[in-house]
C-alpha positions as YAML, in Angstrom:
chain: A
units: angstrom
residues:
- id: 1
  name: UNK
  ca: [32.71, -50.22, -121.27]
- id: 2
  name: UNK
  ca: [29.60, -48.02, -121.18]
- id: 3
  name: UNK
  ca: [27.18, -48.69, -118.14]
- id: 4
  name: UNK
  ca: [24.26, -50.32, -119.44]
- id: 5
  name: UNK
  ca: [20.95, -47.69, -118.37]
- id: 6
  name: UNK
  ca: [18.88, -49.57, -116.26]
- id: 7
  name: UNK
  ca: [16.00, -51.74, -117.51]
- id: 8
  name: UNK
  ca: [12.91, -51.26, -115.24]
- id: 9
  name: UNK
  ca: [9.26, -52.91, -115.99]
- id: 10
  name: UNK
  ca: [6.12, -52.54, -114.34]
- id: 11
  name: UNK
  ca: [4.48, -55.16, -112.42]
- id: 12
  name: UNK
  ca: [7.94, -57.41, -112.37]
- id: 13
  name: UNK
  ca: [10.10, -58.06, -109.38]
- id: 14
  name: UNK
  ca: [13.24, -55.94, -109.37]
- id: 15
  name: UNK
  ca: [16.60, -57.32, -106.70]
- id: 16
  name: UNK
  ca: [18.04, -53.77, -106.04]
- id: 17
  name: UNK
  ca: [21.50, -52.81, -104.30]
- id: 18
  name: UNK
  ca: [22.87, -49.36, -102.82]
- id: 19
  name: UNK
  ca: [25.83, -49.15, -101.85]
- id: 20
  name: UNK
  ca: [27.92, -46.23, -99.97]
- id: 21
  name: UNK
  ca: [30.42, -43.95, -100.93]
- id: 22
  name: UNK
  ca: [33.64, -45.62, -100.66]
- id: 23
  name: UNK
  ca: [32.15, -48.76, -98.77]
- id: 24
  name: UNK
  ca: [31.60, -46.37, -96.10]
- id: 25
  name: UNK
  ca: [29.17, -46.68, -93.41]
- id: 26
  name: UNK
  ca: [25.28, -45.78, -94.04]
- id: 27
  name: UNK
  ca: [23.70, -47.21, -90.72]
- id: 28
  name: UNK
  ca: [25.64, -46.01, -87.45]
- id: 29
  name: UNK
  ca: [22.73, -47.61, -85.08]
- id: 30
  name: UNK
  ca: [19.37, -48.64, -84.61]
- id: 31
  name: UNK
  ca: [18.26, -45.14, -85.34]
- id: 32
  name: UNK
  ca: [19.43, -45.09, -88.45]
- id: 33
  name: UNK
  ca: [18.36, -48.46, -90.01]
- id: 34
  name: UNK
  ca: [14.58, -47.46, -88.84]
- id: 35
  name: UNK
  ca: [14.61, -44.07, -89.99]
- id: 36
  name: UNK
  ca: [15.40, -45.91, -93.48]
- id: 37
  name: UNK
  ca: [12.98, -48.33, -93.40]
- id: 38
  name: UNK
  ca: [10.24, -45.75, -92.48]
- id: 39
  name: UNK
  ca: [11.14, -44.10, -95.28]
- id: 40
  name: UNK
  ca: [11.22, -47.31, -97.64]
- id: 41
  name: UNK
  ca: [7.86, -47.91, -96.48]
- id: 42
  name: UNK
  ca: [6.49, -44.45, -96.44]
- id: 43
  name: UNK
  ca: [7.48, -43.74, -99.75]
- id: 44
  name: UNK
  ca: [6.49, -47.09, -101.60]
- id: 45
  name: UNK
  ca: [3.06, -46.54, -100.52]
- id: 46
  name: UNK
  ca: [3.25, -43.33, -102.54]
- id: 47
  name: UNK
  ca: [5.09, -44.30, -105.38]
- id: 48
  name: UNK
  ca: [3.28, -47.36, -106.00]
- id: 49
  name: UNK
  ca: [6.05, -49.91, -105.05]
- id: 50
  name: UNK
  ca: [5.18, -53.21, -103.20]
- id: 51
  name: UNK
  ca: [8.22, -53.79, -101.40]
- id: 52
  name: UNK
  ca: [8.91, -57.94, -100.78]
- id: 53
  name: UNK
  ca: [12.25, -58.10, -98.89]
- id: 54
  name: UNK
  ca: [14.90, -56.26, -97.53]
- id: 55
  name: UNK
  ca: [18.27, -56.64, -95.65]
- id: 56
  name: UNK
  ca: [20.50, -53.65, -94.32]
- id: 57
  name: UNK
  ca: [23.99, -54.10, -94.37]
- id: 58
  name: UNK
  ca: [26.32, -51.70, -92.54]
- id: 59
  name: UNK
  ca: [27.86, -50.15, -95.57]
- id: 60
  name: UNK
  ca: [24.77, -51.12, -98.45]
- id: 61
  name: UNK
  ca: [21.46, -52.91, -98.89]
- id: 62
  name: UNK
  ca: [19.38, -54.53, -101.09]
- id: 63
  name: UNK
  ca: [15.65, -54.50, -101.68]
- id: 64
  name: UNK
  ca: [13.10, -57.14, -103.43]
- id: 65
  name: UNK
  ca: [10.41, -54.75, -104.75]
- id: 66
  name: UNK
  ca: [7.94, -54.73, -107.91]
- id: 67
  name: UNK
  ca: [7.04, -51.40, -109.27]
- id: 68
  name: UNK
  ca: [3.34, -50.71, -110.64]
- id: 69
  name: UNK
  ca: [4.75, -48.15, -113.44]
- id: 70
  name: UNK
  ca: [7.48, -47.88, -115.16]
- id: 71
  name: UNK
  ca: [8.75, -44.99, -113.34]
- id: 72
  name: UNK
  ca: [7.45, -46.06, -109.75]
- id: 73
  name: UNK
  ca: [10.85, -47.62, -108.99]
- id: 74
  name: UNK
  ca: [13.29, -44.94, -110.21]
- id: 75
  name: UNK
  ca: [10.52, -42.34, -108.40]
- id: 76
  name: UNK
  ca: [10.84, -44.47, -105.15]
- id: 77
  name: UNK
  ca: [14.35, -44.89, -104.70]
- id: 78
  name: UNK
  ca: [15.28, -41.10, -105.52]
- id: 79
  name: UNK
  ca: [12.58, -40.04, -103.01]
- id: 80
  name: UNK
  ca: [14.43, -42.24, -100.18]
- id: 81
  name: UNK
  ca: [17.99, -41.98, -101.13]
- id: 82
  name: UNK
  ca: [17.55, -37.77, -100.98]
- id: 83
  name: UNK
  ca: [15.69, -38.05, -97.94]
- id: 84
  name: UNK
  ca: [17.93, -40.32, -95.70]
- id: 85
  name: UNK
  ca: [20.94, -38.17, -96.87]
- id: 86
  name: UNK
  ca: [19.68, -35.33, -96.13]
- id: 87
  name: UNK
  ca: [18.75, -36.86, -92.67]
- id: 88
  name: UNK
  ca: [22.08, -38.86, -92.28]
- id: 89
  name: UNK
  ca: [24.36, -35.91, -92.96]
- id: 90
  name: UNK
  ca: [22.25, -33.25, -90.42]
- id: 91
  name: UNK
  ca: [22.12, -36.53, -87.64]
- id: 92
  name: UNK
  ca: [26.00, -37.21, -88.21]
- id: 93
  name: UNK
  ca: [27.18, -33.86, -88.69]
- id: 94
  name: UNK
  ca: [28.84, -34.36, -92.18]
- id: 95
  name: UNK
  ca: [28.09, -32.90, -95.91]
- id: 96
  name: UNK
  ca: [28.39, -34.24, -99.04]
- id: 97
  name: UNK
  ca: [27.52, -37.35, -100.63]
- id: 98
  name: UNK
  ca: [26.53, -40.91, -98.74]
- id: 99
  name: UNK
  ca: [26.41, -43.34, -102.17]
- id: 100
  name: UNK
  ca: [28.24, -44.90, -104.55]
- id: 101
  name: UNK
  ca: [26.80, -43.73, -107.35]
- id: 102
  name: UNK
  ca: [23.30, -44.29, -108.72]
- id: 103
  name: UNK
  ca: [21.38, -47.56, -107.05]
- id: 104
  name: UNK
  ca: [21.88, -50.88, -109.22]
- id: 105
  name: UNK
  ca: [19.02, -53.49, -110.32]
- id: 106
  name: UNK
  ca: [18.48, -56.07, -112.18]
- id: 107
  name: UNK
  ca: [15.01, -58.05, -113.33]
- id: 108
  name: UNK
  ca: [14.27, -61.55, -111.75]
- id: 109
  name: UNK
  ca: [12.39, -64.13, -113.12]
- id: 110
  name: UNK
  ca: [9.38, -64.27, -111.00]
- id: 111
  name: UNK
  ca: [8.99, -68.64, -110.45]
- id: 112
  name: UNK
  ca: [12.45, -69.25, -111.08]
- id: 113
  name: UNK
  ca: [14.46, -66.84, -108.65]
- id: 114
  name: UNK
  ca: [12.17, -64.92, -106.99]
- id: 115
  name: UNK
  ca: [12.17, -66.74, -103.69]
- id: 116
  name: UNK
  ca: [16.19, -67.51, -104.07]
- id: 117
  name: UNK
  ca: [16.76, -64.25, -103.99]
- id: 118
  name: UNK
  ca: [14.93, -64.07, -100.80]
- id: 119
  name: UNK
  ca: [16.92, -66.28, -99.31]
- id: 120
  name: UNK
  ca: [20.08, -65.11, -100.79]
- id: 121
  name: UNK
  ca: [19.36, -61.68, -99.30]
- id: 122
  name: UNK
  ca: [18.34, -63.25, -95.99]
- id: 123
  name: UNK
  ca: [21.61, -65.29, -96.04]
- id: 124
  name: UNK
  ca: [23.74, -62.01, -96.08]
- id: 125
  name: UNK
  ca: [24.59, -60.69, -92.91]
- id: 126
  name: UNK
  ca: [26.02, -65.09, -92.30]
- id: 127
  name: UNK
  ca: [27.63, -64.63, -94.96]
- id: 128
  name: UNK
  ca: [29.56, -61.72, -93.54]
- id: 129
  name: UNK
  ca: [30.07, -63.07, -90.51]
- id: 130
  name: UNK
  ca: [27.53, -60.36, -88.59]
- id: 131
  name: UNK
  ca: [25.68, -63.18, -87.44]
- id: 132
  name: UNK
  ca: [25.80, -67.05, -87.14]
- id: 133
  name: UNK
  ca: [22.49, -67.92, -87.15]
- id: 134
  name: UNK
  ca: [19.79, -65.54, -89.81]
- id: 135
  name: UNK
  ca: [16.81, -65.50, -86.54]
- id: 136
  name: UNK
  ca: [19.36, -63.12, -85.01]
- id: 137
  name: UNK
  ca: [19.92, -60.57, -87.31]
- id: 138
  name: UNK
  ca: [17.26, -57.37, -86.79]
- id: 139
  name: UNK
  ca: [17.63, -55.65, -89.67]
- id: 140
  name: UNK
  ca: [16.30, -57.84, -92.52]
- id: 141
  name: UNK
  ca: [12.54, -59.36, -93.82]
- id: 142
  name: UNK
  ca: [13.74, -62.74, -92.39]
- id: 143
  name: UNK
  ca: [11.54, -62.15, -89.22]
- id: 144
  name: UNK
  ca: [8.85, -61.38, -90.88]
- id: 145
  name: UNK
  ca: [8.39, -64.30, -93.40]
- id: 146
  name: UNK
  ca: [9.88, -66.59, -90.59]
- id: 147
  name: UNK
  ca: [6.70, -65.91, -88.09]
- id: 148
  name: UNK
  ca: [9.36, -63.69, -85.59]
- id: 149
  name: UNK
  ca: [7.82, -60.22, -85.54]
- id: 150
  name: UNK
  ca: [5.54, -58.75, -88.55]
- id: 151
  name: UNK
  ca: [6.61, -56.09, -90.51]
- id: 152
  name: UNK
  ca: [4.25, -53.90, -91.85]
- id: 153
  name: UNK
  ca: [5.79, -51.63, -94.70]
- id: 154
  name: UNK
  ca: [6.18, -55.41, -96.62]
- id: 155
  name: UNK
  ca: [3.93, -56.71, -99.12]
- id: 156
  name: UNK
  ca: [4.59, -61.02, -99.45]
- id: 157
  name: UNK
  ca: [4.56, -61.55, -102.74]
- id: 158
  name: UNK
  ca: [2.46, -64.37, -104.43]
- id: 159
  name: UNK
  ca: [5.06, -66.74, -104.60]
- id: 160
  name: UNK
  ca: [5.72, -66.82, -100.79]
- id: 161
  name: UNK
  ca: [1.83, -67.01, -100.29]
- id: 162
  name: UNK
  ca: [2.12, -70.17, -102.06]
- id: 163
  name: UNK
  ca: [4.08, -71.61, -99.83]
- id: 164
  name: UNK
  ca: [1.45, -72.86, -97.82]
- id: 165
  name: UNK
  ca: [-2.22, -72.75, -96.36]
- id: 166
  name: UNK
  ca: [-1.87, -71.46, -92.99]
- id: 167
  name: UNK
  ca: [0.94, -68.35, -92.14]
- id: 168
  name: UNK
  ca: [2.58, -71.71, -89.88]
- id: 169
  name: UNK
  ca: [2.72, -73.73, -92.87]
- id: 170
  name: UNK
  ca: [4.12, -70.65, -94.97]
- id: 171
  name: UNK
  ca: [6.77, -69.42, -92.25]
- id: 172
  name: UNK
  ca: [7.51, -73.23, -91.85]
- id: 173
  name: UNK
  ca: [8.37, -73.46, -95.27]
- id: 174
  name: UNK
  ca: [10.22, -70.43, -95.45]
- id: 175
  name: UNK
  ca: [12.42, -70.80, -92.39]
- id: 176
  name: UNK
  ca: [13.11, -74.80, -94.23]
- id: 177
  name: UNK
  ca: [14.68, -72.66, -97.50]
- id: 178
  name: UNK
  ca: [16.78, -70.34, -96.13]
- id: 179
  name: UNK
  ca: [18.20, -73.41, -93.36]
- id: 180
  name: UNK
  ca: [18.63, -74.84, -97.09]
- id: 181
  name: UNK
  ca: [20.00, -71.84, -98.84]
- id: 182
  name: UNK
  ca: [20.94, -71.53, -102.47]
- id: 183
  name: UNK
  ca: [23.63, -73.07, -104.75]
- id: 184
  name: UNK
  ca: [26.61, -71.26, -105.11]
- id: 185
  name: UNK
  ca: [25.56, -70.84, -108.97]
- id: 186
  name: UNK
  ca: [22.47, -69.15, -108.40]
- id: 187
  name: UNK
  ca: [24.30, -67.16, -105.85]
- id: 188
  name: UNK
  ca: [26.83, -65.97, -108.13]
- id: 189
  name: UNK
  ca: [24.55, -65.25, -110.63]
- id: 190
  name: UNK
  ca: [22.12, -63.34, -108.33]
- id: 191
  name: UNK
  ca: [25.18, -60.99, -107.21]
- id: 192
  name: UNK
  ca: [26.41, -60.60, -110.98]
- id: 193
  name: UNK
  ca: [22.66, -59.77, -112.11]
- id: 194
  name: UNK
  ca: [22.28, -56.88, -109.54]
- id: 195
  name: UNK
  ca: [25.62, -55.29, -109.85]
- id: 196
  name: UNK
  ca: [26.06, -55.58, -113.36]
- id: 197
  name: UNK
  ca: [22.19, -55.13, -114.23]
- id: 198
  name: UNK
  ca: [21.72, -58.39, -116.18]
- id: 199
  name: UNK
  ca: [18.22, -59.96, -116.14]
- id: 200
  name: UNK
  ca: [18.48, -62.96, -113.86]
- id: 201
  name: UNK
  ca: [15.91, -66.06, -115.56]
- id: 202
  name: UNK
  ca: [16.29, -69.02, -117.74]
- id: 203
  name: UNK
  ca: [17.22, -68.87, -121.44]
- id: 204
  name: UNK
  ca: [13.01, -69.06, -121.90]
- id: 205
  name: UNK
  ca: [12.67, -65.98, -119.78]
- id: 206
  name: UNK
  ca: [15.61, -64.12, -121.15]
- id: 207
  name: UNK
  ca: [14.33, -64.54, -124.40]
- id: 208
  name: UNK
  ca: [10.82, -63.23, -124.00]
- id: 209
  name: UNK
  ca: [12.32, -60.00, -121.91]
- id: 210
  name: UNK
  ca: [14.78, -59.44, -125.05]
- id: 211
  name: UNK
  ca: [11.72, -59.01, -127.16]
- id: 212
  name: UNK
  ca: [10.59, -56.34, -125.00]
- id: 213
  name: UNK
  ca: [14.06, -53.77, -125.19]
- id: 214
  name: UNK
  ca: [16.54, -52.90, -127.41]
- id: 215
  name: UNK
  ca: [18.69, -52.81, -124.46]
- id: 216
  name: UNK
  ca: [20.72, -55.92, -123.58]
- id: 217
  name: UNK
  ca: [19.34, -57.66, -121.22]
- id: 218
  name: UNK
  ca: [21.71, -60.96, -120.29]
- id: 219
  name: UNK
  ca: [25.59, -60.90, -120.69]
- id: 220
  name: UNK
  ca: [27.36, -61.86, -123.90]
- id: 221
  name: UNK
  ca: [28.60, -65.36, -124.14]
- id: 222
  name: UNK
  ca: [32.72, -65.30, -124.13]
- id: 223
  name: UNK
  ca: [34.29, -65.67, -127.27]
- id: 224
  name: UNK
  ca: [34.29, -63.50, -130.46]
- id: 225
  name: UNK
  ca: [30.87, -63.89, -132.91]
- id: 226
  name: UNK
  ca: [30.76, -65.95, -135.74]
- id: 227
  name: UNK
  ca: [31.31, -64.52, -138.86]
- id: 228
  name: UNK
  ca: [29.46, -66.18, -141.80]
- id: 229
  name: UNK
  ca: [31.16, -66.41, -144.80]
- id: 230
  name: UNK
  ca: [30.22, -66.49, -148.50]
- id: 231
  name: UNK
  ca: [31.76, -69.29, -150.71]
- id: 232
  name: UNK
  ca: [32.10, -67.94, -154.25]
- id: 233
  name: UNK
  ca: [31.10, -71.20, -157.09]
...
């Protein structure tokens, strides 16, 4: 089947993934993973990309960011992902390319998911066994929202603002959802949104983006269509 192209909007929060080449390795050491988020940050400020959330991985990583333009986000991550290469492969001594192919996003409904994914993203280095507890992984916006360090190439988005009234009460709150986490439906469907580019919202939401594209923007229920048939008198 055809890749889908990606669907990109302006002003709506985008989960983004990257992966390597071959699962390999994009972050050898601490140099690495800051030299990337410099240029995350760097380059969002010029592309017009507020950048929510973040967690590096050893072999990929995924962003929470929400374009101004249309093309801000397609600007932004071609900007980084030739830059760190180009810095990887001269700091490594290799050539050739570092990723798996073009970077993969999806849409997410802003109330609904927007602070699941968060915490979905958050949750990943436990989930791969890198870490047991989230507070001790470095390389992710945890720390930030969670009142550990502050971060400042990250822009909170509303919905984390409204958390609370005070930055305690917010990073209180915060810190609660991902001890929490997310059911494994929403996780599944956050992970089969971002790789496969499907629009993650309710039927509402899904609905209302469809209206907006010609391109498909939620998966195809199972089972072939119904055919309507005429009944001659």
């Amino acid at each position: 089947m055809a890749r889908l192209p990606r669907l990109t909007l302006a002003n709506q929060p985008h989960h983004i993934i990257q992966h390597g080449n071959n699962r390999q390795p994009i972050f050898v050491d601490r140099v690495d993973h800051e030299t990337m988020l410099a240029l995350l940050g760097e380059n969002a400020q010029r592309h017009g990309v507020a950048l929510h959330a973040y967690v590096q991985m050893e072999n990929h990583f995924h962003l929470l960011a929400t374009p101004s333009t249309v093309d801000a986000l397609p600007q932004w991550m071609q900007a980084v992902g030739r830059r760190y290469v180009r810095y990887f492969n001269d700091r490594h001594g290799r050539t050739g390319t570092l990723w798996e192919g073009r970077y993969k996003s999806t849409l997410i409904q802003t109330d609904r998911y927007l602070l699941p994914c968060m915490v979905y993203m958050d949750l990943n280095p436990v989930r791969a066994g890198l870490v047991a507890d989230v507070r001790d992984y470095p390389w992710s916006s945890y720390g930030h929202y969670a009142g550990l360090r502050h971060d400042k190439l990250l822009t909170p988005h509303p919905r984390y603002w409204a958390l609370g009234n005070t930055p305690f009460a917010r990073e209180a709150a915060y810190a609660e959802l991902v001890r929490a986490g997310i059911s494994d439906a929403d996780r599944a469907l956050l992970t089969e949104g971002v790789l496969h580019g499907w629009a993650v919202g309710d039927s509402q939401f899904l609905e209302s983006l469809q209206k907006t594209t010609a391109r498909r923007v939620h998966k195809a229920r199972p089972g072939r269509p119904r055919v309507h048939r005429k009944h001659g008198g």
